[in-house]
C-alpha positions in Angstrom: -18.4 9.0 7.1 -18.9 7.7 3.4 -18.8 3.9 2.7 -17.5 3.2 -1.1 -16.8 -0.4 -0.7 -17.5 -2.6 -3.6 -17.2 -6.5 -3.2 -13.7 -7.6 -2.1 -12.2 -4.6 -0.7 -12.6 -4.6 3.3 -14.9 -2.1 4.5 -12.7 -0.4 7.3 -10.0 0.7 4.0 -13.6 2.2 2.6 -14.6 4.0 5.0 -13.6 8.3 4.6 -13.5 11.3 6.3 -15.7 13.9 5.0 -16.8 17.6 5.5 -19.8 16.1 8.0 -17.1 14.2 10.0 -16.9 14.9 13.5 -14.3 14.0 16.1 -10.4 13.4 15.7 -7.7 11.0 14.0 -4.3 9.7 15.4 -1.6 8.2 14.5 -1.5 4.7 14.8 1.3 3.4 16.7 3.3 1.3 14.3 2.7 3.4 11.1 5.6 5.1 9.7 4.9 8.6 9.2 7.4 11.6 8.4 7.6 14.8 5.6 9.9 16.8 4.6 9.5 20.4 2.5 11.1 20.8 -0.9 10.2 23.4 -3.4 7.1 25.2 -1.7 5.4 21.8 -1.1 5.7 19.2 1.4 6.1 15.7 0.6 4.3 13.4 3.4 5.5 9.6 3.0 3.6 6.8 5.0 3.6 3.4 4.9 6.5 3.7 2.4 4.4 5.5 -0.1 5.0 9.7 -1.0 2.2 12.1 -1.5 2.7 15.6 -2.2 0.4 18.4 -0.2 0.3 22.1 0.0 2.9 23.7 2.7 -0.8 24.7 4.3 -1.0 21.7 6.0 2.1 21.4 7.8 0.1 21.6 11.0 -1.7 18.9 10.1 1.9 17.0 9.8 3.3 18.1 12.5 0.4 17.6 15.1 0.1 13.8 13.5 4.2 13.2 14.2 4.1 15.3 17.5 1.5 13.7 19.9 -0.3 11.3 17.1 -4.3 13.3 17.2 -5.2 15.6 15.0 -8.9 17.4 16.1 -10.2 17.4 12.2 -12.4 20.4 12.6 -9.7 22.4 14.2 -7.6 21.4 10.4 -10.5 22.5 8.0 -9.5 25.7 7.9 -6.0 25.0 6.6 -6.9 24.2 3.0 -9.2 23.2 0.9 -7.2 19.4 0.5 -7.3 18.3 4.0 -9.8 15.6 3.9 -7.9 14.4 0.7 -4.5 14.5 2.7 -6.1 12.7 5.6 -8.0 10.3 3.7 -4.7 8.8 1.8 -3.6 9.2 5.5 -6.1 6.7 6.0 -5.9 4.8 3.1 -2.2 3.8 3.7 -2.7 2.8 7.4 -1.1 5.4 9.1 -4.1 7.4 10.9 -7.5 6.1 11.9 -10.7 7.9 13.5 -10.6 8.2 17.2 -14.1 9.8 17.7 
């Protein structure tokens, strides 16, 4: 886990997943997560907000809007943008660790 907060931003929205992190995320229950694939690439909207990601991680999607936990060292493998995917994951409020 890496801290980054400066003064005034809340420590919890700080706080990342990294290559040394251990343990799972899931879905928390009242975020709005879906995806859909267009043109080679999947576009992953939470929270309202759209971020594009390799069609790699479409596991990492669908285990997320399946049963909600997503074993993060299981998902390394998938690409080499998986912590930035889950890290805006967690930035937008729709995932958060469950170690």
């Amino acid at each position: 886990v890496t801290a980054t907060a400066t003064s005034g931003e809340d420590l919890a929205s700080a706080i990342h997943l990294t290559h040394a992190s251990i343990g799972s995320v899931r879905r928390l229950p009242d975020s709005r997560l879906a995806w859909m694939q267009r043109e080679g690439e999947l576009l992953v909207f939470a929270q309202g907000n759209c971020h594009s990601a390799p069609l790699a991680m479409l596991p990492i999607i669908e285990t997320l809007c399946g049963d909600g936990v997503l074993d993060v060292r299981s998902a390394q493998h998938l690409h080499d943008g998986v912590f930035t995917l889950l890290n805006w994951l967690l930035d937008e409020g729709a995932i958060e660790r469950d170690d």
